[in-house]
Wavefront OBJ file of the C-alpha trace (Angstrom):
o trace
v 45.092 1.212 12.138
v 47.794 3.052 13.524
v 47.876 6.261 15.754
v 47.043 8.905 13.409
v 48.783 12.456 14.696
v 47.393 15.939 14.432
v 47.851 19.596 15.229
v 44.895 22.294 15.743
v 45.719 25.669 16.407
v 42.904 28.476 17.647
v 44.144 32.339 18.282
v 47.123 31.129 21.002
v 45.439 27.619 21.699
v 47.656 24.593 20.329
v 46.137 21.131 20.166
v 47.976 17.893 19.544
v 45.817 14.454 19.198
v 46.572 10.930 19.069
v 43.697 8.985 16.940
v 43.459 5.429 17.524
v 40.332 3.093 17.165
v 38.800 2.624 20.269
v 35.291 2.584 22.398
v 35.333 6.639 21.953
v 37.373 7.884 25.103
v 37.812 11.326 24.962
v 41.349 12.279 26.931
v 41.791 16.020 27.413
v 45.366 16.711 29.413
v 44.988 13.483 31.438
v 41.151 13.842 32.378
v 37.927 13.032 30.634
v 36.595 16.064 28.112
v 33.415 16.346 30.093
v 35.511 17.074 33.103
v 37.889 19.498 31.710
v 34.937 20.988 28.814
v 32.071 21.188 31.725
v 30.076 23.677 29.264
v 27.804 21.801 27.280
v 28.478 24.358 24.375
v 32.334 23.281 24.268
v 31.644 19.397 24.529
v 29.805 19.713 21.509
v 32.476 21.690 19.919
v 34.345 18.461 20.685
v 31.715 16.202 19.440
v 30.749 17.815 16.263
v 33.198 16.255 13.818
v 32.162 13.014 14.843
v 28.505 13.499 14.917
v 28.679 14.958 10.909
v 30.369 11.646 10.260
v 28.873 9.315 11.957
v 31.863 8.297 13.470
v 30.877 8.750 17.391
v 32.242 5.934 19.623
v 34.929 4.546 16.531
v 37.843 6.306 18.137
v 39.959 7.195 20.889
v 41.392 10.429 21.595
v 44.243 11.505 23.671
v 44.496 15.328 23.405
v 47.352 17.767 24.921
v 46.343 21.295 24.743
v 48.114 24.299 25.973
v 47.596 28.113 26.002
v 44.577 30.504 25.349
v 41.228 30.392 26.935
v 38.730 27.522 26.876
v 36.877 28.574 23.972
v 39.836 28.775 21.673
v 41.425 25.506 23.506
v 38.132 23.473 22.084
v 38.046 24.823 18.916
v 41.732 23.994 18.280
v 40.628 20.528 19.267
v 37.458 20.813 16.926
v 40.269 21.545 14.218
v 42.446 18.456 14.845
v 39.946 16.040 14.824
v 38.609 17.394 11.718
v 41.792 16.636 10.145
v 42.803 13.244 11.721
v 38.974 12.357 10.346
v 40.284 13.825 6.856
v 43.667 11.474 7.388
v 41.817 8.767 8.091
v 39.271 8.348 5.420
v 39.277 11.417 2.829
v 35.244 10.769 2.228
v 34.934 12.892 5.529
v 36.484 15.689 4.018
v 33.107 16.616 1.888
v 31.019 16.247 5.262
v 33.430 18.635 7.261
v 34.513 20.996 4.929
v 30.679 22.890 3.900
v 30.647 23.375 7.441
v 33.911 25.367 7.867
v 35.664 22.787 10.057
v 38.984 22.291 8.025
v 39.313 26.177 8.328
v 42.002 27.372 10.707
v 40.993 30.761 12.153
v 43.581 33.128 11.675
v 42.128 35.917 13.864
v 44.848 36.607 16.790
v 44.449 39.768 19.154
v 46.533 42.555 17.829
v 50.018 43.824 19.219
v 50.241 46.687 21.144
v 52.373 49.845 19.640
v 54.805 51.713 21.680
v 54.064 55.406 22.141
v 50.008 54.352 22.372
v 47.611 53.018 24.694
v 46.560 49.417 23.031
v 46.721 48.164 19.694
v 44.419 50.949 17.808
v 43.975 52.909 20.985
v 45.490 56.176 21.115
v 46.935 58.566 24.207
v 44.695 61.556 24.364
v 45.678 64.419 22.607
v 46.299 67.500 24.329
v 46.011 71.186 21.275
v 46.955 73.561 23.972
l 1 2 3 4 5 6 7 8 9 10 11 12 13 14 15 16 17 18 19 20 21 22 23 24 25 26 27 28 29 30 31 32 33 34 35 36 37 38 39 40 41 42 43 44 45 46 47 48 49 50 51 52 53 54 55 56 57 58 59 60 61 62 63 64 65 66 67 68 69 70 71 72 73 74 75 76 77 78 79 80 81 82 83 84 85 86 87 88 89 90 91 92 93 94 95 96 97 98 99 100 101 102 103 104 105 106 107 108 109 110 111 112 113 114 115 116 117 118 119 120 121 122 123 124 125 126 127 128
C-alpha cells in the first residue's frame, strides 16, 4: 500500500495526512497526538474513525495541521481520516457515513460589516 493523501478542513482548521500501514503511530506536527491532543475528549475525536472500523493499530499517521483552535484542529483531522479510510477500502464508507463523519462542517464565524459593531451587532441608536 502506498501513502494515501488527504485534506480535512474545520471552520479555519486545515488538516493534511499521510496514511501508510503501520503499528498505529499517531504524528500530529512532529509530536505524538496524546501530546499535542492532551484532552481526552479530542484524542477520541482522533480515534473515532478507527474505532467504528476496526481499524485501530493498522495505520500510521503523519498529520500537519494549521490554523483555528484545538477543537476545530481535531475535527479537521477526524475528517481526513474519515476519508483516507473511505480511499482505502470503500466498505468503511457505510460505517462512517450514519455517523456524520464524511460531513465537512461548513459553519465559519461571520464577517464583520463596516459602519457596525460585529457581524449582526449594531451601533446604538441615538432618536434625539
Amino acid at each position: 500500500m502506498d501513502t494515501v493523501h488527504t485534506i480535512g478542513r474545520r471552520k479555519t482548521s486545515v488538516a493534511r495526512i499521510y496514511v501508510s500501514e503501520g503499528k498505529g503511530a499517531i504524528t500530529v506536527n512532529k509530536k505524538k497526538y496524546t501530546d499535542y491532543f492532551p484532552t481526552s475528549t479530542l484524542q477520541y475525536k482522533i480515534q473515532q474513525p478507527f474505532l467504528l472500523t476496526n481499524t485501530e493499530g493498522n495505520y500510521d499517521l503523519n498529520v500537519t495541521v494549521k490554523g483555528g483552535g484545538s477543537n476545530g484542529q481535531a475535527e479537521a483531522v477526524r475528517l481526513a481520516i474519515s476519508r483516507a479510510l473511505c480511499k482505502i477500502n470503500e466498505e468503511y464508507r457505510a460505517d462512517l457515513k450514519p455517523e456524520g463523519l464524511l460531513t465537512r462542517d461548513p459553519r465559519m464565524v461571520e464577517r464583520k460589516k463596516f459602519g457596525q459593531k460585529k457581524a449582526r451587532k449594531k451601533f446604538q441608536f441615538s432618536k434625539r
